[in-house]
Structures are given as C-alpha cells and as structure tokens.
C-alpha positions as CSV (number, residue, x, y, z in Angstrom):
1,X,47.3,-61.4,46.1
2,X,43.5,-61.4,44.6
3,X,42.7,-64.6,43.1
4,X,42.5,-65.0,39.3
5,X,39.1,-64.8,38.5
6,X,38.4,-61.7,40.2
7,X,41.5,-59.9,38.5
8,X,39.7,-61.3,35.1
9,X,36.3,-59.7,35.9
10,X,38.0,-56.4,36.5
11,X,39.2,-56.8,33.2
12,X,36.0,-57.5,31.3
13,X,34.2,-55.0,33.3
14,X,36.9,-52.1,32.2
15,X,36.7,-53.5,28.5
16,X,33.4,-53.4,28.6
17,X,33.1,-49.5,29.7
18,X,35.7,-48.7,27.0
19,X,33.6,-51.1,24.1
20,X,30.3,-49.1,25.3
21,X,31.7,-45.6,25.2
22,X,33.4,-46.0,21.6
23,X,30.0,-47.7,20.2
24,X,28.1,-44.2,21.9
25,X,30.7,-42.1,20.0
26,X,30.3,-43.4,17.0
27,X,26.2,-43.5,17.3
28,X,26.2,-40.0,17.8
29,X,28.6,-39.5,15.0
30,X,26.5,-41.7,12.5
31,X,23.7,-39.6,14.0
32,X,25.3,-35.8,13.3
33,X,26.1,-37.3,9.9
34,X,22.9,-38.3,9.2
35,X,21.4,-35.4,10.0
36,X,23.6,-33.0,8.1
37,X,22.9,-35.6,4.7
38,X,18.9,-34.4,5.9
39,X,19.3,-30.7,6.0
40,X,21.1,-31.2,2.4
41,X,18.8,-33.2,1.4
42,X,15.7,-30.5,2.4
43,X,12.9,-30.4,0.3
44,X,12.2,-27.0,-2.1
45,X,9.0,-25.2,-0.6
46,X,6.8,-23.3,-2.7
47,X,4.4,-21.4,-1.2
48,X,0.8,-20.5,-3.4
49,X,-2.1,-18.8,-2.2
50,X,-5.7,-20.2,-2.7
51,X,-8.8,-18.6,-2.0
52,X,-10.6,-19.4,0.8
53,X,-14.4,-20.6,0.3
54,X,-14.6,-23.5,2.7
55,X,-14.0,-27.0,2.6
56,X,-13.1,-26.8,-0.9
57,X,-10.2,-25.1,-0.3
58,X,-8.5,-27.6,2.0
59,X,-9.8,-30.3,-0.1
60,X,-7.5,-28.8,-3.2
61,X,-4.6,-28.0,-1.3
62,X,-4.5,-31.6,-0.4
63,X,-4.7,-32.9,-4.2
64,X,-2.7,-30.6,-5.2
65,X,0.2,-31.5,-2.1
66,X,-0.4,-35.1,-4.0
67,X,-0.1,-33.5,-7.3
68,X,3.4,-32.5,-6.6
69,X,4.8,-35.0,-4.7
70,X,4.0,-38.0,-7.6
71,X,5.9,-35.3,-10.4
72,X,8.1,-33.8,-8.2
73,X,9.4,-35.7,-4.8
74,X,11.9,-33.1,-3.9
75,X,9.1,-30.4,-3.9
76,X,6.8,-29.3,-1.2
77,X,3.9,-27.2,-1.9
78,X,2.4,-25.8,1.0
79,X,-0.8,-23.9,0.2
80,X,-2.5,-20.8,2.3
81,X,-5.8,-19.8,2.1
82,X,-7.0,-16.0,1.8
83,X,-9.6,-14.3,2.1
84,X,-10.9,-12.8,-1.4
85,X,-10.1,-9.3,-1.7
86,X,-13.2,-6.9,-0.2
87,X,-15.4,-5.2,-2.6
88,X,-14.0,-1.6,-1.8
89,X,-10.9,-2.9,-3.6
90,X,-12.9,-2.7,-6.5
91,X,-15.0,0.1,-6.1
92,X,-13.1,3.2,-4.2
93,X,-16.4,4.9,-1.8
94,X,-14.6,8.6,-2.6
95,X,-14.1,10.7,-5.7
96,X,-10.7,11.7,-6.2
97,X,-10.5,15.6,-5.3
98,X,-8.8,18.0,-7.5
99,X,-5.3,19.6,-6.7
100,X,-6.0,23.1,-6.3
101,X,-8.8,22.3,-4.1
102,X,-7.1,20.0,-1.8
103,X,-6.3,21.2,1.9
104,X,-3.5,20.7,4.5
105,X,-0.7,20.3,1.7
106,X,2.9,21.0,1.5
107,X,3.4,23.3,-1.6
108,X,6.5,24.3,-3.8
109,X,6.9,27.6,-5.9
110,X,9.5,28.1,-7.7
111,X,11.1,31.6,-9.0
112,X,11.1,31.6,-13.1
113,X,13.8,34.1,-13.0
114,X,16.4,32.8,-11.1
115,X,17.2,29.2,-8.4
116,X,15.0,30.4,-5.5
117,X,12.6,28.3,-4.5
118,X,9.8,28.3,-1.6
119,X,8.2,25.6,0.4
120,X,5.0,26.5,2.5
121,X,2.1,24.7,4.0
122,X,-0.8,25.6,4.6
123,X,-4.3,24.0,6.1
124,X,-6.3,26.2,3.3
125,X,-7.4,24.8,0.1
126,X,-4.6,25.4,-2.4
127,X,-6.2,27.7,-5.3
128,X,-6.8,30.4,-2.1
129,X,-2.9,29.8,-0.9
130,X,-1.8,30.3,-4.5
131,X,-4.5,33.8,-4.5
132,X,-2.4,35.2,-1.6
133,X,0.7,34.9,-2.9
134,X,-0.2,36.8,-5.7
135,X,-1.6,34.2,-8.6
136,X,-2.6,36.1,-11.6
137,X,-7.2,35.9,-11.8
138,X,-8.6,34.7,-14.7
139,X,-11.9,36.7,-15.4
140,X,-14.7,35.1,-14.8
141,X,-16.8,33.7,-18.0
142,X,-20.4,35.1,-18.2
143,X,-22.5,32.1,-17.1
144,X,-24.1,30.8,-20.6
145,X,-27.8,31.6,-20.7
146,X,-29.6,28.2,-20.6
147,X,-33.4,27.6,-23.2
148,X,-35.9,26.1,-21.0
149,X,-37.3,23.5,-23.1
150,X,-41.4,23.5,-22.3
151,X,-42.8,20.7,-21.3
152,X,-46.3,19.3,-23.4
153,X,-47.3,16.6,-21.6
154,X,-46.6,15.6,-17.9
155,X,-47.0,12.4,-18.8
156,X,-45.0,11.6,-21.6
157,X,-41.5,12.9,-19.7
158,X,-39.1,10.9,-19.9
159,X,-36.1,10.6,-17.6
160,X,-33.5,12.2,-19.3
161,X,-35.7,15.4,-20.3
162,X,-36.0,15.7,-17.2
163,X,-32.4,15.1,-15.9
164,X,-32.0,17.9,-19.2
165,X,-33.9,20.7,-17.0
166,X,-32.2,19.8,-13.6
167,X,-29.7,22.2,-12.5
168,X,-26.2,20.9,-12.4
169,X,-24.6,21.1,-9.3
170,X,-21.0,21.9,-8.8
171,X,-19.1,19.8,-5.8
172,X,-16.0,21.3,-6.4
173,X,-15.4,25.3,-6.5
174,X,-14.3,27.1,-8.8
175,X,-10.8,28.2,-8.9
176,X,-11.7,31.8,-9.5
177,X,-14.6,31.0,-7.0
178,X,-13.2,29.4,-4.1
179,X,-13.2,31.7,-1.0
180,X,-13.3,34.8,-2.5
181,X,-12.0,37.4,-0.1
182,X,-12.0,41.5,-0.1
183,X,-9.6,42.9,-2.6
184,X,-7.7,44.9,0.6
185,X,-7.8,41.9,2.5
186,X,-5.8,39.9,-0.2
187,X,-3.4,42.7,-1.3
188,X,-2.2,43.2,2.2
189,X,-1.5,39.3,2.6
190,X,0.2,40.1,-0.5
191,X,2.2,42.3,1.3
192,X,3.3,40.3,4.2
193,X,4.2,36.8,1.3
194,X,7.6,35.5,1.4
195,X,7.2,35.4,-2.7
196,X,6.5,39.1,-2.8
197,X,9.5,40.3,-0.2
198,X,11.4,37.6,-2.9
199,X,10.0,39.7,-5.5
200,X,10.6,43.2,-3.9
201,X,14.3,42.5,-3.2
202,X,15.9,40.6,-6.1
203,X,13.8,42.8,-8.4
204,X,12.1,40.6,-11.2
C-alpha cells in the first residue's frame, strides 16, 4: 500500500500535465486564429515610382508614406526610386533608313495574277533584290541644271547664301542608282529567279 499523500501528488502532478497541454493547445489555436484575422486583415500596397535625385527623394517618399497612412490606414504606399530616363530616349543618335535601301531583310512578293506568293532573303539592299527579280526601271530624270548665283562681296556672305551654293549630298542612293550592275549580268539573274520560272510556267 503507498501512503496517501504520495498517491495525492501523483494525482496533481498527472492533472497538472493534462491542465498544461490543453492551455498549449488552445495558445496555439488562439495563435493560428490570430494570424489568419492578420492575413485578412493585410494592408492594400500601391506601388509609385519617384525619380531619383538624392536625398529629396527619400525625404518625399517618407511624407508621402505619412500622407497615406493619416487618410487611408488600410493603405501602404511603398515608393521606388528611378533613375530618369537617359537623353538618348529623347534624342534617337541614327536616322531612320529607308525600306528599299535596307539590307539583310526577309522579303515577300506576291503574284497579282493568281495566290502564289514568294518569301526570300537576302543580305543585299532591297531596291537591288527587287532589280534581279525583274522590277520594272524608272528612267532616270535629267539632273536639273543649277544658276550659280555670283558672289559681290566676300564679305558681306551670309550663311545661308552660302549653304545656297553648297552641293547637296545624297546619303541614301537612289533607287534607280543603287548598285547598278551590267545589263547581261542582271538579265541572267533574271533567268535563274524563282519569280521568273513562276512566270515562265504558269504563263502571266
């Protein structure tokens, strides 16, 4: 037989586990719970950008954090700072070139006379692609004589007289000019184009 008060102790100290593990249970519930009510609770973000120039920058993005949480508590503003846009945004460095004198394209032709089309490409500019495969030339304008104004006085020229008497210069050819080639030398590429064997077999 075990006396009486060690039989009570027992007791107690198997209560007591019992007690401790329900009060841990019910902690972590209360805690899951009140972490769920958080995430539905989560505060909007909206994200703006400000320009970056320093000091000033984070200085704003603070008042304006404040701004928005004395009208709006449920909003977070979270600002980023960029850099401003470079200068070649503004101002492209190249001129744009002009179709027919592009190179290393991927052309289509299509037939006018029936569904055929063709796909070529080629690492020529596109006016002399279009020449071999038999484009119709354009003649060739005679060149516009040009008045040479005299000049009186060397010293009252102005600027634009003399930009007036400076040639002009031409970046771009001509599409009538652009590598001109021997007349056999194009007619027998002629010969061997996939438009002209089109031509030859379907007749039109």
């Amino acid at each position: 037989d075990y006396p009486l008060k060690f039989v009570r102790n027992q007791i107690k100290k198997t209560l007591n586990r019992h007690f401790e593990g329900l009060n841990k249970l019910s902690n972590e519930t209360l805690t899951k719970l009140n972490e769920s009510d958080n995430k539905e609770v989560k505060k909007e973000q909206v994200f703006i950008d400000l320009p970056f120039i320093g000091i000033e920058t984070k200085t704003l993005g603070k008042k304006i954090i404040d701004l928005a949480k004395n009208i709006r508590p449920g909003l977070h503003i979270q600002p980023i700072p960029r850099p401003p846009p470079a200068m070649t945004t503004f101002f492209p460095q190249k001129d744009k070139i002009n179709k027919n004198a592009q190179s290393n394209i991927v052309y289509s032709i299509s037939c006018s006379d029936c569904d055929v089309g063709y796909i070529g490409k080629t690492i020529r500019q596109a006016s002399r692609r279009h020449q071999e495969h038999g484009t119709p030339q354009q003649p060739k304008a005679p060149p516009t004589p040009k008045i040479a104004t005299p000049v009186l006085n060397n010293q009252s020229l102005r600027r634009s007289d003399r930009l007036r008497t400076k040639p002009n210069v031409n970046y771009y050819q001509d599409d009538n000019e652009c590598n001109v080639e021997p007349q056999e030398e194009n007619d027998d590429k002629l010969m061997k184009s996939a438009l002209y064997k089109h031509q030859m077999n379907m007749n039109h």
